[in-house]
TIVO-2410 file (N, C-alpha, C; in nm, 3 decimals):
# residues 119
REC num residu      c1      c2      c3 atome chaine
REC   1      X   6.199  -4.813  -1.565     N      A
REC   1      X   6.085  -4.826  -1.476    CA      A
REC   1      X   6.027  -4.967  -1.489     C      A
REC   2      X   6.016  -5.005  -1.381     N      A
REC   2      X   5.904  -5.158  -1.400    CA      A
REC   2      X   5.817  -5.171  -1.434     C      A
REC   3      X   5.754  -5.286  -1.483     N      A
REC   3      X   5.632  -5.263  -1.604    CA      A
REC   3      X   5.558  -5.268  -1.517     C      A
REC   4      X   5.394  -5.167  -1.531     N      A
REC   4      X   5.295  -5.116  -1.425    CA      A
REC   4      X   5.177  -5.201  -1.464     C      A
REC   5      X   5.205  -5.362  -1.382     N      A
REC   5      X   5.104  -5.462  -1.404    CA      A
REC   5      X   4.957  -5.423  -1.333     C      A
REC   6      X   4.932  -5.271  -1.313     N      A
REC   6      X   4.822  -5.223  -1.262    CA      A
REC   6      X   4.728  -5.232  -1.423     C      A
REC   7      X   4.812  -5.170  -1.474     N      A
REC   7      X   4.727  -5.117  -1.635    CA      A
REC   7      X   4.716  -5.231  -1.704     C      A
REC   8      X   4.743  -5.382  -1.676     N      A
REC   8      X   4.682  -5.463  -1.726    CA      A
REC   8      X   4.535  -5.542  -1.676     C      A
REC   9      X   4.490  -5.481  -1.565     N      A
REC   9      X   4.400  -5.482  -1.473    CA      A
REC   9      X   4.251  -5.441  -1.544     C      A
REC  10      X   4.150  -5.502  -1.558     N      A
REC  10      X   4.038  -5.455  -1.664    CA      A
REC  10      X   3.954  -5.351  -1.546     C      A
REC  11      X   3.993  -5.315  -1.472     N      A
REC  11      X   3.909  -5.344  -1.372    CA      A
REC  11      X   3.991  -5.142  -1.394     C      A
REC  12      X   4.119  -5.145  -1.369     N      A
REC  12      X   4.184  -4.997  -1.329    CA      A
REC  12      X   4.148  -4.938  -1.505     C      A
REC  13      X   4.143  -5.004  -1.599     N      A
REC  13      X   4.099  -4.945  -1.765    CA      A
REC  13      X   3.994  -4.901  -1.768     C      A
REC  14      X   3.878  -4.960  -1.685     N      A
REC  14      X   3.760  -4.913  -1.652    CA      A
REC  14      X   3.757  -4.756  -1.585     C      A
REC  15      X   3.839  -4.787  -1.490     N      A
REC  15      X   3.845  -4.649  -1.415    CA      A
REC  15      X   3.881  -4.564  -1.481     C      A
REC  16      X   3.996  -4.565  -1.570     N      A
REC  16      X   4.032  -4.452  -1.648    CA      A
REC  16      X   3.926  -4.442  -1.719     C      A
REC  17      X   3.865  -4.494  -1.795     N      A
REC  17      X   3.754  -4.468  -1.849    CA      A
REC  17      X   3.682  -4.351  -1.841     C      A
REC  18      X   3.613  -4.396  -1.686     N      A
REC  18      X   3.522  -4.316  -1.595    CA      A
REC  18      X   3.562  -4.180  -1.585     C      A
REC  19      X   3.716  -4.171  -1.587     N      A
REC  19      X   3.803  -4.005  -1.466    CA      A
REC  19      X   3.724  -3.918  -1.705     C      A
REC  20      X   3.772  -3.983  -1.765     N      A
REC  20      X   3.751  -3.919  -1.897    CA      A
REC  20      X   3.610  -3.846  -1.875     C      A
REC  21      X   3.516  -3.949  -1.878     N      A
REC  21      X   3.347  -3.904  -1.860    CA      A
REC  21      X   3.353  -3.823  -1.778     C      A
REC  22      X   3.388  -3.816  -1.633     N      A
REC  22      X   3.359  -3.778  -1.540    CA      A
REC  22      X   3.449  -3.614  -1.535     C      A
REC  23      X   3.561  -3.628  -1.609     N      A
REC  23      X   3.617  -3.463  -1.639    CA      A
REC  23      X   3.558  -3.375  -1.758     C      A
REC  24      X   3.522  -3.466  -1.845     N      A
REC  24      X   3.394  -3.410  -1.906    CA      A
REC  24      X   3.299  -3.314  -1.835     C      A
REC  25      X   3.240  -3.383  -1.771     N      A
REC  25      X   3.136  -3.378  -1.678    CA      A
REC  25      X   3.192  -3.240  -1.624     C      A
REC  26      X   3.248  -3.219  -1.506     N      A
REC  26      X   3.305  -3.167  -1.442    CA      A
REC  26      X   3.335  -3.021  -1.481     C      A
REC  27      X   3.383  -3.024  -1.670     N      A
REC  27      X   3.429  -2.915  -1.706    CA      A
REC  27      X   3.313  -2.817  -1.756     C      A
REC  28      X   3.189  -2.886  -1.719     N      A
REC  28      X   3.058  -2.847  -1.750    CA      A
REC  28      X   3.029  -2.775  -1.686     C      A
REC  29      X   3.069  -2.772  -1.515     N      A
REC  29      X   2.966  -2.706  -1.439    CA      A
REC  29      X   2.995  -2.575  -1.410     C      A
REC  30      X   2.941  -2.514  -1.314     N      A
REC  30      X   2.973  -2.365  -1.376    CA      A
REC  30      X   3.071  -2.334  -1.279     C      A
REC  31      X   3.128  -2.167  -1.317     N      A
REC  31      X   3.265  -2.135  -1.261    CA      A
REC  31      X   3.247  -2.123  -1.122     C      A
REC  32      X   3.116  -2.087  -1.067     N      A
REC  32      X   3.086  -2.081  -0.897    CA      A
REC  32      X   3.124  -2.203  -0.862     C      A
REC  33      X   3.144  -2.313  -0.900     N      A
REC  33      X   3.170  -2.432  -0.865    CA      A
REC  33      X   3.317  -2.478  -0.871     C      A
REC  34      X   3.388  -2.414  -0.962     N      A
REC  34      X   3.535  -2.463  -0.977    CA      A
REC  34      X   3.634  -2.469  -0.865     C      A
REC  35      X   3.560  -2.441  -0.717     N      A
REC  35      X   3.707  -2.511  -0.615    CA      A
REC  35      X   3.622  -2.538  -0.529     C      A
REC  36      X   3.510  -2.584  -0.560     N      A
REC  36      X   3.374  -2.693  -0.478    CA      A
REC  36      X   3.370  -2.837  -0.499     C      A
REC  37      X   3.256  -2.797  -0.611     N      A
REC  37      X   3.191  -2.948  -0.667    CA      A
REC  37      X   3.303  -3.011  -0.776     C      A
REC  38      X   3.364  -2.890  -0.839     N      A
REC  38      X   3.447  -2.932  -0.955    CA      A
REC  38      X   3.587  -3.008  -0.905     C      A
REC  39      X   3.632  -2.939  -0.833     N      A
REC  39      X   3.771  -3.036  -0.793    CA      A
REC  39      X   3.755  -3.159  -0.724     C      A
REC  40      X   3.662  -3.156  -0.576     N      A
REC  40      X   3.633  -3.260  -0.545    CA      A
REC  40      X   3.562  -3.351  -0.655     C      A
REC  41      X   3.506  -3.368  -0.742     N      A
REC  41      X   3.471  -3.447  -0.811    CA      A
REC  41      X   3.580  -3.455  -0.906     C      A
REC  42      X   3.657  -3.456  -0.980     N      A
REC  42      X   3.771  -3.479  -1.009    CA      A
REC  42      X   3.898  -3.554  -0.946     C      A
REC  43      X   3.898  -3.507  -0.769     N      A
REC  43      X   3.984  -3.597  -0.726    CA      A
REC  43      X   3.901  -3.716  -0.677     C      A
REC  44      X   3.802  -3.700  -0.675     N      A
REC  44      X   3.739  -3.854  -0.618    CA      A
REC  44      X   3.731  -3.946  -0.735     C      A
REC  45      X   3.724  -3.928  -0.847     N      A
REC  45      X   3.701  -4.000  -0.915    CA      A
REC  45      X   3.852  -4.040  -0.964     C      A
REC  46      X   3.962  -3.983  -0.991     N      A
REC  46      X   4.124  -3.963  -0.991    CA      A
REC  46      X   4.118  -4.049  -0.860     C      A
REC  47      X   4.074  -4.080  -0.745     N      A
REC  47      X   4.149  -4.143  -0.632    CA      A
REC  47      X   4.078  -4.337  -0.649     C      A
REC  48      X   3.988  -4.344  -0.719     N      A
REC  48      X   3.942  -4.487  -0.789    CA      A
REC  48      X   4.081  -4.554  -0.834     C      A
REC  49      X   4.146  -4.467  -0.963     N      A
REC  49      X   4.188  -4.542  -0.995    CA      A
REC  49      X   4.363  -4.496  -0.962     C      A
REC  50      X   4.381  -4.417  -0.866     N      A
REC  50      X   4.540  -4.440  -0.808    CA      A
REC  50      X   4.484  -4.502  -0.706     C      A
REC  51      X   4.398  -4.551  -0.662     N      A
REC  51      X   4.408  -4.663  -0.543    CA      A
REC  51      X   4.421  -4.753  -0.571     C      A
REC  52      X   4.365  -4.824  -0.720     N      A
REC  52      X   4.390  -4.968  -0.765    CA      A
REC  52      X   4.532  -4.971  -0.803     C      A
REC  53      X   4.619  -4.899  -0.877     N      A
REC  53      X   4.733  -4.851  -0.914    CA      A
REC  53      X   4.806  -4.930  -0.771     C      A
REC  54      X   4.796  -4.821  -0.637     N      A
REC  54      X   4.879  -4.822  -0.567    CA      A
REC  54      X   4.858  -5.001  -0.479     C      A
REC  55      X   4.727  -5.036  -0.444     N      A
REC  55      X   4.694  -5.132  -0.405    CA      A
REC  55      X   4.764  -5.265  -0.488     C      A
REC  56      X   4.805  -5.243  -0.644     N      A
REC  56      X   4.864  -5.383  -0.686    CA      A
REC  56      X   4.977  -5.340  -0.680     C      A
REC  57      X   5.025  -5.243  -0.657     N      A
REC  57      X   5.203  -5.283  -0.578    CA      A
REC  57      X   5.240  -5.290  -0.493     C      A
REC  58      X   5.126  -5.331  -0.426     N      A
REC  58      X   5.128  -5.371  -0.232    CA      A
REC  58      X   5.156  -5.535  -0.199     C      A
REC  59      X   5.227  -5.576  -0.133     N      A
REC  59      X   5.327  -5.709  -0.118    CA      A
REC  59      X   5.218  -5.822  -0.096     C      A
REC  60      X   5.096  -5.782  -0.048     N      A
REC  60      X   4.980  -5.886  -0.013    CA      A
REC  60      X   4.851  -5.865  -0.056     C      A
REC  61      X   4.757  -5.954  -0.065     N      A
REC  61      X   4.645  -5.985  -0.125    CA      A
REC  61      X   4.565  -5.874   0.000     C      A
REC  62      X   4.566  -5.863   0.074     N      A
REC  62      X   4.496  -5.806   0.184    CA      A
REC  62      X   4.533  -5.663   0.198     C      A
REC  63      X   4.658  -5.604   0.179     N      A
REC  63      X   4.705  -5.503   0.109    CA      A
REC  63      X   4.608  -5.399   0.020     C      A
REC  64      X   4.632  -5.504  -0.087     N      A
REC  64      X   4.540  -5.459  -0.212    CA      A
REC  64      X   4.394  -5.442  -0.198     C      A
REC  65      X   4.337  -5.550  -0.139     N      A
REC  65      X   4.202  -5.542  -0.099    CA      A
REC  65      X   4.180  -5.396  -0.004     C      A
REC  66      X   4.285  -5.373   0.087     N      A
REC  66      X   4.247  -5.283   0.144    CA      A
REC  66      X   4.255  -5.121   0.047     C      A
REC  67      X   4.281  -5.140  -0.053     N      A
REC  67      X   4.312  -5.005  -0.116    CA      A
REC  67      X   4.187  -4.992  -0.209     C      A
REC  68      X   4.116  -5.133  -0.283     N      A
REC  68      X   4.041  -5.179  -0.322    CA      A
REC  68      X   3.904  -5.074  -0.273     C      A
REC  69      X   3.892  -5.120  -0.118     N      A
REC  69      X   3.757  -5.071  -0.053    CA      A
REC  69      X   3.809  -4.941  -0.038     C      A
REC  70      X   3.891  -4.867  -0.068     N      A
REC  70      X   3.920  -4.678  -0.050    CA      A
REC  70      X   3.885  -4.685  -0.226     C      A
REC  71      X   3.887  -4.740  -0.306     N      A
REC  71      X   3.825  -4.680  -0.426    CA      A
REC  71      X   3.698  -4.717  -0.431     C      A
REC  72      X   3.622  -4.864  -0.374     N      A
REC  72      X   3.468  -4.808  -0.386    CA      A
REC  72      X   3.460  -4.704  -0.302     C      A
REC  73      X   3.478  -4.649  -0.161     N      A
REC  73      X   3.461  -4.519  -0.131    CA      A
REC  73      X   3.515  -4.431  -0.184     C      A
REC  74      X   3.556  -4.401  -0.258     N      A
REC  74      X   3.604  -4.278  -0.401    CA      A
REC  74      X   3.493  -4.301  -0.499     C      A
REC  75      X   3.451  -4.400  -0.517     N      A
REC  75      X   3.336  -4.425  -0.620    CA      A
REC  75      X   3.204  -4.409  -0.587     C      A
REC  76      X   3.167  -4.410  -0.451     N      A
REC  76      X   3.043  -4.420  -0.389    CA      A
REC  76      X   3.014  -4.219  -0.363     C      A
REC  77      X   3.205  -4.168  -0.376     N      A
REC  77      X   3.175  -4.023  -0.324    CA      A
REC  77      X   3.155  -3.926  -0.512     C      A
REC  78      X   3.189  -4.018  -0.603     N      A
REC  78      X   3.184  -3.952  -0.713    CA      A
REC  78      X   3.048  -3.942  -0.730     C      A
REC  79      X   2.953  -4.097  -0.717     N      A
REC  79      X   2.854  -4.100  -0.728    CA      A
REC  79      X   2.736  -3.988  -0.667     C      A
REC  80      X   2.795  -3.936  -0.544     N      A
REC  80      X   2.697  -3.864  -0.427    CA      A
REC  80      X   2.711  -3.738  -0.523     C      A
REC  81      X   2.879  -3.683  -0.556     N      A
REC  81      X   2.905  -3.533  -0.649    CA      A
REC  81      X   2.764  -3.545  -0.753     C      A
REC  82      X   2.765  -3.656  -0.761     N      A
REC  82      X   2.715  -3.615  -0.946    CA      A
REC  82      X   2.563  -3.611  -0.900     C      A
REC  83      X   2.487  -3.692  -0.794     N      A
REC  83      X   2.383  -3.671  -0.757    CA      A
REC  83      X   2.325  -3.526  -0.734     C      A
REC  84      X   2.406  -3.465  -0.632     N      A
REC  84      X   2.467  -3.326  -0.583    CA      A
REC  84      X   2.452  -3.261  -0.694     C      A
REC  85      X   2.534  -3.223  -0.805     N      A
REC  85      X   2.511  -3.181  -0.925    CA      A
REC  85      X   2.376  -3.151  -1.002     C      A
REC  86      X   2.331  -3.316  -0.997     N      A
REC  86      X   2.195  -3.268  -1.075    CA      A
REC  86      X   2.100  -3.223  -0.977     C      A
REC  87      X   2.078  -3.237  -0.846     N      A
REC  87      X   2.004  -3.196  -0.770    CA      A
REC  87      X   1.955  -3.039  -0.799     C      A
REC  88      X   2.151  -2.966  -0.800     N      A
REC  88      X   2.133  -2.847  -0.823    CA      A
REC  88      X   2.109  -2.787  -0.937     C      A
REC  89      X   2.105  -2.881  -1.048     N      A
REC  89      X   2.065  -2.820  -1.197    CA      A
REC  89      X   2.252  -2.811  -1.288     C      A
REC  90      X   2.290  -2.854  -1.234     N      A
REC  90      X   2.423  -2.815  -1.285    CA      A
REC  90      X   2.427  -2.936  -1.435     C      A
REC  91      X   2.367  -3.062  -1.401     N      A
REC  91      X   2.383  -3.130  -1.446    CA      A
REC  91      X   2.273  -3.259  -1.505     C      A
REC  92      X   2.253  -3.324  -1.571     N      A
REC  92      X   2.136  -3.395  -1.638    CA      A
REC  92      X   2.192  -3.507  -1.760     C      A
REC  93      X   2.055  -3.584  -1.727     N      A
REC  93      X   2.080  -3.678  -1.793    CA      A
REC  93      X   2.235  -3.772  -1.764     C      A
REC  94      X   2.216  -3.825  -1.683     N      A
REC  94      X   2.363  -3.943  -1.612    CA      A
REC  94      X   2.330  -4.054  -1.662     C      A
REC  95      X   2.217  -4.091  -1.635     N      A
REC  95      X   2.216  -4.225  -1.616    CA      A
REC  95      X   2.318  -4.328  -1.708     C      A
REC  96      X   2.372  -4.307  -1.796     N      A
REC  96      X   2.475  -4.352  -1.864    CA      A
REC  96      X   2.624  -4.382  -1.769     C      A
REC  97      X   2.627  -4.251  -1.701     N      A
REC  97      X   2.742  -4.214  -1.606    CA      A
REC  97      X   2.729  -4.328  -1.460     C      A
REC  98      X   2.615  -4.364  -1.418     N      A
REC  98      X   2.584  -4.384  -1.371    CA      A
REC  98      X   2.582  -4.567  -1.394     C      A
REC  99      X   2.526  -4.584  -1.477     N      A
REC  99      X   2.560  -4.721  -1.527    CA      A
REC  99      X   2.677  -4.766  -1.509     C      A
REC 100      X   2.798  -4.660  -1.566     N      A
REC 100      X   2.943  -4.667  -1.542    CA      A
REC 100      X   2.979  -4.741  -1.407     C      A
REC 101      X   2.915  -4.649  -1.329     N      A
REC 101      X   2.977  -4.625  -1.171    CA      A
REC 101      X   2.943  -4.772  -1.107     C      A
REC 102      X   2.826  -4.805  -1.148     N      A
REC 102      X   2.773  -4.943  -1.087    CA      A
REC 102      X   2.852  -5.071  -1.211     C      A
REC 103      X   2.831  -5.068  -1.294     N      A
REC 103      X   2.975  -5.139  -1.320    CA      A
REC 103      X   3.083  -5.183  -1.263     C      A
REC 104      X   3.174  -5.062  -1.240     N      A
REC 104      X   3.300  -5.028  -1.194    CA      A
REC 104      X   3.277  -5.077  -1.051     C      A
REC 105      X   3.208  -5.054  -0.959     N      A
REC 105      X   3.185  -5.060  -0.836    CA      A
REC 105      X   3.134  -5.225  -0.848     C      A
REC 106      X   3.086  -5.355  -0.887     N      A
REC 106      X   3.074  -5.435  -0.916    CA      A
REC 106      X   3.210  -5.493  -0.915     C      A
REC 107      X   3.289  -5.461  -1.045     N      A
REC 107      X   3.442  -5.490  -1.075    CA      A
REC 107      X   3.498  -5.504  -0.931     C      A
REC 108      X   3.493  -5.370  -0.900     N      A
REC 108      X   3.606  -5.356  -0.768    CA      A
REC 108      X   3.583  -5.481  -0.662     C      A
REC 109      X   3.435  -5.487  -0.637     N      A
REC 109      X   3.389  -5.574  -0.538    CA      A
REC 109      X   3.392  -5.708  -0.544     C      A
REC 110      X   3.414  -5.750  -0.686     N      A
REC 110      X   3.422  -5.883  -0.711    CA      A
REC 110      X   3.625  -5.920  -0.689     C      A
REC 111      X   3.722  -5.781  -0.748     N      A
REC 111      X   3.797  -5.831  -0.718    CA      A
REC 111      X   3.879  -5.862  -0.624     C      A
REC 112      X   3.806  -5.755  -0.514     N      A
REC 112      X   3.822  -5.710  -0.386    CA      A
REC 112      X   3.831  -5.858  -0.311     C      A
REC 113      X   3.641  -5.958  -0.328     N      A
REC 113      X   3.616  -6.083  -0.235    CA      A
REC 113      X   3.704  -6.171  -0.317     C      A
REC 114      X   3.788  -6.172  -0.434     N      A
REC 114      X   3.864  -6.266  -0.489    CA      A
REC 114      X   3.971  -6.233  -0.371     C      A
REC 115      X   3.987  -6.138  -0.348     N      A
REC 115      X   4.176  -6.090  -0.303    CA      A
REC 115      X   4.145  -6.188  -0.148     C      A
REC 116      X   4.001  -6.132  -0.050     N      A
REC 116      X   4.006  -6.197   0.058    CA      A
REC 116      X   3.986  -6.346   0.065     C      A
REC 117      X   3.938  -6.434  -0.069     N      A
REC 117      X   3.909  -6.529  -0.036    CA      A
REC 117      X   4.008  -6.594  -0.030     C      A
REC 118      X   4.159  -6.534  -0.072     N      A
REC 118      X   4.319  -6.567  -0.095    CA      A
REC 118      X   4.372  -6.594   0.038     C      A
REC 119      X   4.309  -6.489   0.146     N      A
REC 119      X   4.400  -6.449   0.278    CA      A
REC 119      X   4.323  -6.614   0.361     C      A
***
């Protein structure tokens, strides 16, 4: 297999990071939730970082960028779950999680306007 110059990416290490916290999270909430809030928040936060994955084995800078902006929208929809969550009591105390997300979402965006300032 070819070496997966995604995972040298600080930016996709981050993300894995996050899917850890965030399945944490997830395995918290209650069983009325397990093919609701629980999966969708699992694959949204899982689709962050196979989009950066799939985006750096794409042939162009514009490519990537475009896979780039489908993981801040994976990140912007993890963010809404977890809002969602505590709204309903399922969940408390984020702001840590949350710190994460704006991080990560920073990362993406900075490497995102690097990729277009290429094209």
């Amino acid at each position: 297999m070819a070496r997966s110059y995604y995972r040298d990416l600080a930016v996709w290490q981050k993300s894995v990071e996050l899917i850890k916290k965030v399945y944490g999270l997830a395995e918290s909430l209650p069983k009325l939730e397990e093919y609701v809030l629980k999966q969708q928040l699992k694959r949204a936060v899982t689709s962050v970082a196979l989009n950066i994955a799939e985006g750096k084995s794409r042939k162009s800078a514009k490519e990537f960028a475009h896979f780039l902006n489908v993981s801040v929208a994976s990140l912007a929809e993890v963010e809404a779950i977890l809002l969602i969550c505590e709204e309903l009591g399922y969940l408390s105390a984020l702001d840590g999680v949350y710190t994460d997300i704006e991080a990560l979402g920073k990362m993406l965006n900075a490497l995102r306007s690097r990729l277009c300032s290429k094209e």
